[in-house]
C-alpha positions as CSV (number, residue, x, y, z in Angstrom):
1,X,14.7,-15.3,16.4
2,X,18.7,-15.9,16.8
3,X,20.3,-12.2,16.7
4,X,24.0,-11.7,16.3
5,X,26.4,-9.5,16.0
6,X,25.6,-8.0,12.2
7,X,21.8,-7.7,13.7
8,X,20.4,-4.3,12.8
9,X,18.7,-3.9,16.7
10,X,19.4,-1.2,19.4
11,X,18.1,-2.2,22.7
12,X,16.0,-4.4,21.2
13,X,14.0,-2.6,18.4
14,X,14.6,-1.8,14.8
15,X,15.3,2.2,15.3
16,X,13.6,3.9,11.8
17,X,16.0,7.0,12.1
18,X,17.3,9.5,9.5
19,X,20.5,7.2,9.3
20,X,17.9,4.1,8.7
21,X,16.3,5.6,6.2
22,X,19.2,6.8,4.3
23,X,20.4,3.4,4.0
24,X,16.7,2.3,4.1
25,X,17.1,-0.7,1.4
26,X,20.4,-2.6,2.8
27,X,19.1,-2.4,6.1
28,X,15.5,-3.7,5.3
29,X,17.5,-6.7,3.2
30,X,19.1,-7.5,6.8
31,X,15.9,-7.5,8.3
32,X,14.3,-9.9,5.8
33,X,16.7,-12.2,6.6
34,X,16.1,-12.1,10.6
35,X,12.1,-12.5,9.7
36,X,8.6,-10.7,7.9
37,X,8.1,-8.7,11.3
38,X,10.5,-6.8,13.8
39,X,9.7,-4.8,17.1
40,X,10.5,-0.8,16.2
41,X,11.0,2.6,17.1
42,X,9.8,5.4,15.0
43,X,9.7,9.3,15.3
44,X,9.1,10.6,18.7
45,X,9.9,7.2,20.3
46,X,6.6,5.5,19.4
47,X,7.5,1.8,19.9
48,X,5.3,-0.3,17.4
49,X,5.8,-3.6,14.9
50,X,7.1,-3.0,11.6
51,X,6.2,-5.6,8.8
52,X,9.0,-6.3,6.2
53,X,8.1,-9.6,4.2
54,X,5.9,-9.5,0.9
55,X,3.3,-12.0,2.1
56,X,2.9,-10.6,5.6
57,X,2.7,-7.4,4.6
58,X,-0.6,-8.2,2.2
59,X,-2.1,-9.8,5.4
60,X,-1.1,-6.7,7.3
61,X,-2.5,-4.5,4.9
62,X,-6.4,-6.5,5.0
63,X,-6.3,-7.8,8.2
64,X,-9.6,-7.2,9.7
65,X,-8.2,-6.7,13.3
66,X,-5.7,-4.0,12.3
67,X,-7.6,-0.8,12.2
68,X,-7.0,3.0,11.8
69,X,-8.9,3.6,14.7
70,X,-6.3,4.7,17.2
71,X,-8.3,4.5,20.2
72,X,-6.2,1.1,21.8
73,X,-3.4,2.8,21.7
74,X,-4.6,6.2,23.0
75,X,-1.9,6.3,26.1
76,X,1.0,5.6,24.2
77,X,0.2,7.9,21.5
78,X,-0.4,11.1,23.9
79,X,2.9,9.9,25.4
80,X,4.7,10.8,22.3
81,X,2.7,13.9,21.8
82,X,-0.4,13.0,20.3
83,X,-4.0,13.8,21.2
84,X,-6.8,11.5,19.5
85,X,-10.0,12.8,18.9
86,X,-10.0,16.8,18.5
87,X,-10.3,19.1,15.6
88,X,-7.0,18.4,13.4
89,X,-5.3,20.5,11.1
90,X,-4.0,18.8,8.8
91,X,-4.2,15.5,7.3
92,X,-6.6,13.7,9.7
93,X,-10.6,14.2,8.3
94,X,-10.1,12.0,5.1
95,X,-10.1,8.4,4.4
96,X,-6.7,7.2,4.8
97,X,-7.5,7.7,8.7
98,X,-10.7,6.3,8.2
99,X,-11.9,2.8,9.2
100,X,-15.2,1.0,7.0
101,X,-18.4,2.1,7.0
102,X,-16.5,5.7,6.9
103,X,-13.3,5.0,4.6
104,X,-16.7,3.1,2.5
105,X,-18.0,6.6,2.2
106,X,-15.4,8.7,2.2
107,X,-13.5,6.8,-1.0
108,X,-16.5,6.8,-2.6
109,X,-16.9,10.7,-2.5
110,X,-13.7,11.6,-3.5
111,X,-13.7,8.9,-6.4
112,X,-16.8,10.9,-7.8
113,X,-14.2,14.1,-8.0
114,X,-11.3,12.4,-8.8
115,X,-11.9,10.6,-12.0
116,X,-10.1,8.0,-14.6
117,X,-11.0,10.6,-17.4
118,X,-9.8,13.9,-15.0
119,X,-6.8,11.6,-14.9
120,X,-6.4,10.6,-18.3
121,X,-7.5,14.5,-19.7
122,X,-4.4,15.7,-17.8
123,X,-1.8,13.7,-19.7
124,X,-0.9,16.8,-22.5
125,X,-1.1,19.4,-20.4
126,X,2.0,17.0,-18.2
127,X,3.8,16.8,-21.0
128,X,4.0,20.4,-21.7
129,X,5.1,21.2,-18.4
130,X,7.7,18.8,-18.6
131,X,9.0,20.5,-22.0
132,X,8.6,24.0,-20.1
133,X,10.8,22.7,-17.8
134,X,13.1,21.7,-19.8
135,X,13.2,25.1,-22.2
136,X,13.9,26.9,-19.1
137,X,17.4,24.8,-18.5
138,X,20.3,26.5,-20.2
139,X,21.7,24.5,-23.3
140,X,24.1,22.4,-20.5
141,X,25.7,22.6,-17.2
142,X,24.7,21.1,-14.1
143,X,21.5,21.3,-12.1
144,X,20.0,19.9,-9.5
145,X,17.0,18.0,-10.7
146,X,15.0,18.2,-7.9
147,X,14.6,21.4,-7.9
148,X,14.5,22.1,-11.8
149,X,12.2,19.4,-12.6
150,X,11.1,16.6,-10.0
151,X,9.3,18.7,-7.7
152,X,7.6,21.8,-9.8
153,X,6.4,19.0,-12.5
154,X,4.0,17.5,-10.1
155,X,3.0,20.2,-7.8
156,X,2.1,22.1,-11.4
157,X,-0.1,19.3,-12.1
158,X,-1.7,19.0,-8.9
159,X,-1.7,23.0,-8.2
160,X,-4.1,23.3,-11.5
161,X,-5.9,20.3,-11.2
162,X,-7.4,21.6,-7.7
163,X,-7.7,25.2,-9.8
164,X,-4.5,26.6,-6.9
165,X,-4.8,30.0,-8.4
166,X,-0.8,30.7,-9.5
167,X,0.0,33.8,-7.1
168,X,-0.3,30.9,-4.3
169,X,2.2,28.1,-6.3
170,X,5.2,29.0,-4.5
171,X,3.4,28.5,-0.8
172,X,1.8,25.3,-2.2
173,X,4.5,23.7,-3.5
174,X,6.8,24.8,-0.3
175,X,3.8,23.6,2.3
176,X,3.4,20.7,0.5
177,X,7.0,19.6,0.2
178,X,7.4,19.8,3.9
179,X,3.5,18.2,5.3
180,X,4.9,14.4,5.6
181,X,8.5,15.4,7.0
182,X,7.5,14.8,10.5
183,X,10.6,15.6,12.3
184,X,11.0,18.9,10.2
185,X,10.0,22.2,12.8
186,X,8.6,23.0,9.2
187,X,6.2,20.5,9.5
188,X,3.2,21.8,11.4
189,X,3.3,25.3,10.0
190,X,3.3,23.8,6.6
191,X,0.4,21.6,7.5
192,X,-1.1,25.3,9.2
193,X,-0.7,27.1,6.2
194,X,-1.8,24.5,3.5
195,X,-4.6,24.1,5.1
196,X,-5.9,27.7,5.2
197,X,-4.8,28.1,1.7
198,X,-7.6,24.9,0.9
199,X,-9.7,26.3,2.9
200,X,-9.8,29.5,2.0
201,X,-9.6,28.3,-2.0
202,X,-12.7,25.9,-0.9
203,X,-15.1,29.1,0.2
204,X,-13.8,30.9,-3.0
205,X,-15.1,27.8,-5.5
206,X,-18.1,27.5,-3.6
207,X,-19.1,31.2,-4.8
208,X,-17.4,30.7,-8.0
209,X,-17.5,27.3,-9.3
210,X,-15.0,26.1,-12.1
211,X,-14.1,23.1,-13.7
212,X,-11.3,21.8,-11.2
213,X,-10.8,19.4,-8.4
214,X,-11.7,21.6,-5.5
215,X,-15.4,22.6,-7.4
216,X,-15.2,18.9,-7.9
217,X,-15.3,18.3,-4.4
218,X,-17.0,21.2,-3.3
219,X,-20.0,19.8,-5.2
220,X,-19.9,16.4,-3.3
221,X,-19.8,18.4,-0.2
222,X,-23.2,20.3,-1.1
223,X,-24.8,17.8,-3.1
224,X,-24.1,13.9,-2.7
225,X,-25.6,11.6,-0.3
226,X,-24.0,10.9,2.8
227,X,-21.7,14.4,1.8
228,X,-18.7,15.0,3.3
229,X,-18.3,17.6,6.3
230,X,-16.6,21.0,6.0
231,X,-13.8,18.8,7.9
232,X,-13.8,16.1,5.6
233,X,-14.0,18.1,2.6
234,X,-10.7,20.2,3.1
235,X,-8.9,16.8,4.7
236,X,-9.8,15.0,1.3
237,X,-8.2,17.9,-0.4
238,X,-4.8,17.6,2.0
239,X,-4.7,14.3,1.2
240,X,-5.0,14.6,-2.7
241,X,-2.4,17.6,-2.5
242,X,0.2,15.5,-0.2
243,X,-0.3,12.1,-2.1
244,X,-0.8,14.0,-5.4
245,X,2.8,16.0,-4.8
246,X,5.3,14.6,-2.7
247,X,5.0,10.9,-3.4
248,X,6.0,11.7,-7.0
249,X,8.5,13.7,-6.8
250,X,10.3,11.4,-4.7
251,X,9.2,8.6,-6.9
252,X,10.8,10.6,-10.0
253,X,14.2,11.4,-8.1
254,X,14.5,7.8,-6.8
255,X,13.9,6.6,-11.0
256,X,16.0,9.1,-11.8
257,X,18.7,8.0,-9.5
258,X,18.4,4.4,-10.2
259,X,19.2,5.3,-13.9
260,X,21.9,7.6,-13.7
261,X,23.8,4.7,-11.5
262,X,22.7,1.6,-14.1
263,X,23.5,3.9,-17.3
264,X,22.9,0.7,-19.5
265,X,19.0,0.4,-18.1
266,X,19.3,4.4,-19.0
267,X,20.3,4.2,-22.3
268,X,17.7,0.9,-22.7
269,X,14.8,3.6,-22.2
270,X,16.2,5.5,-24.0
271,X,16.2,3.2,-27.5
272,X,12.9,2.0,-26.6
273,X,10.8,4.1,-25.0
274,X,7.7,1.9,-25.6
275,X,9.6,0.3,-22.3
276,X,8.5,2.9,-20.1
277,X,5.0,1.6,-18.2
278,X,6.6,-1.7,-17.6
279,X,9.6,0.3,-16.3
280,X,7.7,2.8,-14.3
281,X,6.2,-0.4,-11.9
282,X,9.9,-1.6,-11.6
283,X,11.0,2.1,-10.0
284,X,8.2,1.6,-8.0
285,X,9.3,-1.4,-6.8
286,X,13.2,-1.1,-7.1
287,X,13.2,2.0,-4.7
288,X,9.4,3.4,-4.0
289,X,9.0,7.0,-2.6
290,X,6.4,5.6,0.3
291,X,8.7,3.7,2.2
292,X,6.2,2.4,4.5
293,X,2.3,2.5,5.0
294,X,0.9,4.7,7.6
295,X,-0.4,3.1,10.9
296,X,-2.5,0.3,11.9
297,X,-3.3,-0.5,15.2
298,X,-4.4,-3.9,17.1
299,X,-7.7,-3.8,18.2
300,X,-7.4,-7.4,20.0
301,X,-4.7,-9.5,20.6
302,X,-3.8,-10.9,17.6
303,X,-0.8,-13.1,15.8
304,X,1.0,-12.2,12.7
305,X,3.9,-13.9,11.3
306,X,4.1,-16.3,14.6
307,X,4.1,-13.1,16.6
308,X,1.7,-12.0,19.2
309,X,0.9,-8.4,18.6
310,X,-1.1,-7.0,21.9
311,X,-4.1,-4.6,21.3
312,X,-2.7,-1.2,21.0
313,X,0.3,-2.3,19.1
314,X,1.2,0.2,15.8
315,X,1.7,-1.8,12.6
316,X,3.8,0.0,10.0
317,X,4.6,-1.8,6.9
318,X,7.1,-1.4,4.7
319,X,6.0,-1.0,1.6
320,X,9.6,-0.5,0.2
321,X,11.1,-3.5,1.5
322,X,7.9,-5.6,0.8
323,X,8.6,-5.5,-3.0
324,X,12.5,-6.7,-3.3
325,X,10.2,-9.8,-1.6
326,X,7.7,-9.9,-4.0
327,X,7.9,-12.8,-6.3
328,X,8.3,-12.2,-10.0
329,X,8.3,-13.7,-13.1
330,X,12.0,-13.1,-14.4
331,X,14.6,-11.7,-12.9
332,X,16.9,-13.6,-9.9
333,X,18.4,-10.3,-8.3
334,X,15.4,-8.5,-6.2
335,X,18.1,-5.7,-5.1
336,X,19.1,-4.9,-9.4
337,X,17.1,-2.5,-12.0
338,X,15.8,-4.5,-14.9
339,X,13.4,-2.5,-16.5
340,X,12.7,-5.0,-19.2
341,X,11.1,-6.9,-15.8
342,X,7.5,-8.0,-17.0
343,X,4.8,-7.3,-14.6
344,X,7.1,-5.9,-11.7
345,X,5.1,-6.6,-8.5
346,X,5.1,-4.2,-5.2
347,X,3.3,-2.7,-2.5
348,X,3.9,0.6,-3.6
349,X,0.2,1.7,-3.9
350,X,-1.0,-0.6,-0.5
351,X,-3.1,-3.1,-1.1
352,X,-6.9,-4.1,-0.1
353,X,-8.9,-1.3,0.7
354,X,-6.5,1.4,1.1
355,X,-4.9,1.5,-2.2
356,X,-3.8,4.8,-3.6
357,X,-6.6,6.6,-5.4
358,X,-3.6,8.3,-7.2
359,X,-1.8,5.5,-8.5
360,X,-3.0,6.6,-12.4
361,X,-1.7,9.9,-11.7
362,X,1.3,9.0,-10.3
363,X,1.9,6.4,-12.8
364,X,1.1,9.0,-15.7
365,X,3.4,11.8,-14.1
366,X,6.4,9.1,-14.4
367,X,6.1,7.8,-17.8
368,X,5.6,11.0,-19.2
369,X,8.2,12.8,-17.1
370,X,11.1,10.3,-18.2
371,X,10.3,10.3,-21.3
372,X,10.3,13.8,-22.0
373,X,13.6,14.3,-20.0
374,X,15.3,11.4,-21.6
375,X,14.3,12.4,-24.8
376,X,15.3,15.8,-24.8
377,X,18.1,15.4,-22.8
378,X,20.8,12.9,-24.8
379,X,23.6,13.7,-21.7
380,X,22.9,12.9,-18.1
381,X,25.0,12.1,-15.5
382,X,25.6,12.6,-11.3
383,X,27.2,15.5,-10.7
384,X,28.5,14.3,-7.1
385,X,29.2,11.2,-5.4
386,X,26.0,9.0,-4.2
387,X,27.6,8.8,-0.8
388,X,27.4,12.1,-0.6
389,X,23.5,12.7,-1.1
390,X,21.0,13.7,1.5
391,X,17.7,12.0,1.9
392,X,14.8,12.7,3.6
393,X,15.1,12.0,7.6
394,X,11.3,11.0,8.7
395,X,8.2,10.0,7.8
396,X,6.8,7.7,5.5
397,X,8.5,9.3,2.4
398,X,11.7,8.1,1.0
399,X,14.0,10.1,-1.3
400,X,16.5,12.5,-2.4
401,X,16.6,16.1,-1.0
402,X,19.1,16.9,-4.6
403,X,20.5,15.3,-7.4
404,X,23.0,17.3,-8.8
405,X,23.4,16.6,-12.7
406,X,25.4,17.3,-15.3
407,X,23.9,17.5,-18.5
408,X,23.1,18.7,-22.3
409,X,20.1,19.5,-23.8
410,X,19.2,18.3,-27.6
């Protein structure tokens, strides 16, 4: 690989920083150029591989040598900080940790809670919410929209769907907004506390069954074959909260974003709504809120892209970058907004086994979302210069801490 002067490397490595990640698209376009895979540093100065290229990135993603067993790189991991195998609080007893035969398991568990039609039921109850929301916005003015709408739309939906009793919202949606900022000093309490919350809410549902998520779950726990652990049981429910929460309100202020600075793809949407599932995958893959996937690790000595990756090595992929190199069927500008795009393709959900059991939330929350705003809410603009907004600075999450609007109401 020939570096130069332009090349995004310090010492090296790819640094994944807050001032990466702020310019996170421009700077994975460089590194597309230079190749699929680059050497890298992420939070606490673990040193890994992360994977850039669409095709690579699949292979990554089912590779049979790259594992969530962390055990090969046990050293290096305890060097940043990290201890394998002890109790966790948090988001480790669930199965996007989990290697086959226990992801096999695990997935399968959850999926028996977590239905299509649990999904699907949910979809009127979103769109209320979303015209809440919007009644409770003064006729016009300026508002952030993070605040007002992005982030209490889904942790509503995900806060009744486990049956969150609604004294506890306010802790839930904080907690939950803060578990995947890893460099926050937030972080770990938030993890603490949303995990006593679950837990807590799980012994409560046991006694008192309803017909929610956690009662859901709880029955799998008590009844199913090869039922989960006490562990596994709240782990699955961090996982559903985090993945059910954070990843979509991100994913709604990065659309949100996208449209307010292309206001001809805004006003598109806005004549022809029917647009809006075909626009909804091309968000995902224009600017996706999980920037990258969370870590792999070499169990042998392998090669990917031409590369040898030692055993131990972390893979991270990057899920955002993996889609503006993604062939598609129109469309000659990966880096633009077209959402007329037909069949948009990304990594935004992973790919092989590992694939987001949420993606028909997610995807629901977003259609209905932006339609509802865009259809009761004729004037919409940036309030403040894009240069001037703050993103989030770690983890696997990308997007906007506020986006300050202007607006009217119809």
């Amino acid at each position: 690989m020939s570096l130069h002067e332009s090349c995004p490397y310090q010492d090296g490595r790819v640094v994944i920083d807050a001032a990466f990640k702020a310019d996170a698209p421009a700077r994975y376009a460089r590194l597309r150029e230079l190749g699929p895979i680059h050497p890298a540093e992420f939070h606490l100065g673990l040193r890994g591989w992360v994977v850039v290229g669409y095709d690579l990135a699949r292979e990554a993603l089912t590779h049979p040598a790259l594992r969530k067993d962390a055990t090969p790189a046990a050293e290096a991991l305890a060097a940043a900080g990290y201890v394998l195998h002890q109790p966790k609080v948090g988001l480790g007893a669930q199965m996007l940790e989990a290697d086959p035969p226990e992801h096999t398991r695990l997935r399968r568990l959850a999926s028996a809670a977590f239905t299509p039609r649990r999904t699907a039921d949910l979809a009127p109850r979103i769109e209320q919410i979303a015209h809440d929301l919007i009644d409770a916005l003064p006729p016009s003015g300026e508002v952030d929209l993070v605040e007002a709408f992005n982030a209490p739309l889904p942790a509503t939906v995900i806060a009744e769907l486990l049956g969150i009793p609604r004294e506890h919202h306010l802790d839930f949606r904080r907690w939950s907004g803060l578990a995947l900022r890893v460099a926050s000093p937030e972080h770990r309490p938030a993890l603490a506390g949303l995990h006593g919350l679950l837990a807590d809410l799980i012994a409560v549902k046991r006694r008192h069954p309803q017909d929610d998520l956690l009662s859901a779950l709880v029955a799998v726990r008590d009844e199913e074959d090869g039922r989960l652990s006490e562990e596994e049981l709240v782990g699955t429910a961090m996982m559903l909260v985090v993945a059910g929460h954070e990843s979509t309100v991100n994913l709604l202020g990065n659309a949100l974003l996208a449209l307010l600075r292309h206001p001809d793809q805004l006003e598109l949407l806005r004549e022809r709504p029917g647009l809006m599932p075909g626009a909804v995958e091309e968000f995902l893959r224009h600017d996706t809120s999980v920037e990258r996937s969370t870590s792999r690790y070499a169990s042998q000595d392998l090669e990917l892209g031409g590369v040898p990756i030692p055993r131990g090595s972390m893979i991270v992929v990057a899920l955002g970058s993996a889609g503006h190199d993604a062939p598609q069927a129109t469309g000659d500008d990966p880096a633009g907004l077209d959402v007329t795009r037909p069949g948009a393709r990304h990594l935004a959900f992973g790919h092989g086994i590992h694939y987001c059991l949420g993606a028909p939330l997610a995807r629901l929350e977003t259609d209905i979302a932006l339609r509802t705003l865009l259809s009761r809410v004729p004037e919409l603009a940036l309030a403040a210069p894009v240069d001037s907004l703050g993103w989030i600075g770690s983890g696997i999450i990308r997007g906007v801490l506020s986006l300050p609007v202007r607006y009217r109401v119809g």
